[in-house]
C-alpha positions, 0 to 999 in steps of 0.5 A, spaced: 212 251 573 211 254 566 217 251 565 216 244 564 213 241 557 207 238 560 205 244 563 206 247 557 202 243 553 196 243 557 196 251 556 196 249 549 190 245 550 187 250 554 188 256 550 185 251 544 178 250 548 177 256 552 178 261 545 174 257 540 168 257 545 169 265 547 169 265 539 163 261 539 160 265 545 161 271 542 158 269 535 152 267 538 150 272 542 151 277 537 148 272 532 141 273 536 142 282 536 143 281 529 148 285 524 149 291 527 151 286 533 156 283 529 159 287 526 161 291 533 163 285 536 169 284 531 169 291 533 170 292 540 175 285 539 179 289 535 184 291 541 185 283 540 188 284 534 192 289 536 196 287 541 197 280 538 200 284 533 205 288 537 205 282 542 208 278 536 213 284 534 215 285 541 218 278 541 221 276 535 228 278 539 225 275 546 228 268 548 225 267 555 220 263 556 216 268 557 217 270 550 214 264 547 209 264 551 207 271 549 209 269 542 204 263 542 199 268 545 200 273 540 199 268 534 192 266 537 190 273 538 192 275 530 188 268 528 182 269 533 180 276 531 180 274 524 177 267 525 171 273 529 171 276 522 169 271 518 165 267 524 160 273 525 160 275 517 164 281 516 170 278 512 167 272 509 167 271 501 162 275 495 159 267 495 152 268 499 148 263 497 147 257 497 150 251 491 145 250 487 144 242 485 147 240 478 153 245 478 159 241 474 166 240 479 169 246 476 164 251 478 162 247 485 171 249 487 169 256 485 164 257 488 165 254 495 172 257 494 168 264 493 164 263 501 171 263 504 175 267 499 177 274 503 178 271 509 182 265 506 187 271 502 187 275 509 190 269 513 194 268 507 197 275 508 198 275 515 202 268 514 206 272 509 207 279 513 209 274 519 214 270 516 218 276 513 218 279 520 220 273 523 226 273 518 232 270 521 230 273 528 231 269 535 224 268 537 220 264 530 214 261 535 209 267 534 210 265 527 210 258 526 204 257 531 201 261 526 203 258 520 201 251 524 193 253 524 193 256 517 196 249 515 191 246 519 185 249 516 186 249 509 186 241 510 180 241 514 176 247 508 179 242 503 177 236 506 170 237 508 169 240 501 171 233 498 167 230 503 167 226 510 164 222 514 162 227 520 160 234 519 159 238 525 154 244 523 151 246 530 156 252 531 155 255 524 152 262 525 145 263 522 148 268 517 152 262 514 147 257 513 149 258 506 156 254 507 154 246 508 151 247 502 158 246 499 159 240 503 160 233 502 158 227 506 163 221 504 166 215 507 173 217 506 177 223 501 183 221 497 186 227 501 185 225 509 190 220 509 194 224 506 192 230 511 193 226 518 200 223 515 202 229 514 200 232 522 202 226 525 209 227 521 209 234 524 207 232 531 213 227 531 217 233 528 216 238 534 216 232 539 223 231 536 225 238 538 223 238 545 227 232 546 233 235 542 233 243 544 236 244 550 235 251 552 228 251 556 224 256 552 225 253 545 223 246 550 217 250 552 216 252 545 217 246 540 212 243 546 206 248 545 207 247 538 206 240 539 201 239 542 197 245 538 198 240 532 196 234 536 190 238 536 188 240 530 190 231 528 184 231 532 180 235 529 182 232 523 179 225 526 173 228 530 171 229 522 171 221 520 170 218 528 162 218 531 165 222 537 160 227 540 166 233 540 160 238 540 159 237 547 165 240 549 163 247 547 155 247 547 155 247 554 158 254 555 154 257 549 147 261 549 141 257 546 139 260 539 132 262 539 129 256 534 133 252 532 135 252 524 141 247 523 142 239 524 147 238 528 150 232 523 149 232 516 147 225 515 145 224 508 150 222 502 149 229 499 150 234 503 145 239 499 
């Protein structure tokens, strides 16, 4: 069953959904204990950023399906965890605080860049530690489902500080009220055009691949990265599109104990 490309892509949009929202469930309780929760819930997840990346290393000779899959698995562990990091505060950036009103373009870049800067370097370092291993070896999917998620996020980051039409803050942990700050909302970026071509591009590419390949686990594999990639030209979407996506996740989470964000940014500015 696990051979077909369908199903494959199902376990992709499956993973997506079911680890954002552990992620999110995880963030909140712990949100609602305080910092000393936070931080040992990155803690007690460590063995998540352990396996996947043993998972990843173990697989970079392995051809079966099974080895694709674990490989996707991995790749999805290693991103969780520090995704984990970031979202309960212990890996984010020296930028605390929110933007001020009145800060010229130059120092606005820096100092959003500043919120999410040790996160951003450590994912860029995973990337590139993954990359040189995966060098020339047979199973490479661990790697590029990484690197599809990376690629994914810094046009999402970039693209929500140029400016967009809808920005979900629902899911935004207490601890990082500050990050909206540096937001904007607009009705259309000179970046988002180029973003969505470029996923679509890919899309087109890996569903190219499932196609052309005949041995099943790269079928399976160009399958999961394409739905992956689907995935996050969706998420892409859901910024600019009035589509309540929230909703897929708010039915899983505990209620926070007195509400502090808006759910939508609606004013131009979003300071």
């Amino acid at each position: 069953m696990l051979t077909s490309p369908w199903i494959a892509a199902l376990v992709a949009l499956f993973l997506w959904w079911f680890s954002t929202g552990a992620i999110l469930m995880t963030v909140r309780r712990a949100d609602r204990e305080g910092a000393k929760a936070r931080l040992w819930a990155v803690l007690w997840n460590l063995p998540f950023l352990v396996l996947g990346a043993f998972g990843f290393l173990d697989t970079l000779g392995n051809t079966t399906i099974a080895g694709v899959y674990v490989a996707f698995l991995s790749a999805l562990a290693l991103w969780g965890w520090i995704e984990l990091a970031f979202l309960t505060g212990v890996i984010t950036g020296p930028v605390r605080q929110p933007l001020k009103d009145g800060v010229p373009e130059w120092e606005r870049f820096i100092r959003a860049w500043g919120t999410i800067a040790y996160h951003e370097m450590l994912l860029a370092f995973t990337l590139l530690a993954m990359i040189v291993a995966s060098y020339g070896a047979e199973n490479q999917f661990g790697m590029w489902t990484f690197a599809v998620l990376f690629a994914a996020r810094i046009s999402a980051k970039l693209n929500l500080y140029l400016g967009v039409r809808k920005i979900n803050v629902e899911f935004i942990p207490e601890h990082l009220n500050h990050l909206p700050s540096h937001f904007r909302v607009a009705r259309m970026n000179w970046l988002f055009p180029i973003s969505v071509t470029g996923l679509s591009f890919a899309v087109a590419c890996f569903l190219e691949r499932v196609w052309a390949v005949e041995a099943q686990a790269d079928i399976v594999g160009f399958a999961l990265l394409s739905a992956l990639t689907a995935l996050a030209l969706l998420e892409h979407w859901f910024m600019v599109l009035p589509l309540p996506d929230e909703k897929l996740w708010r039915w899983m989470l505990p209620e926070r104990p007195a509400p502090t964000n808006q759910a939508i940014l609606q004013s131009e500015d979003a300071r």
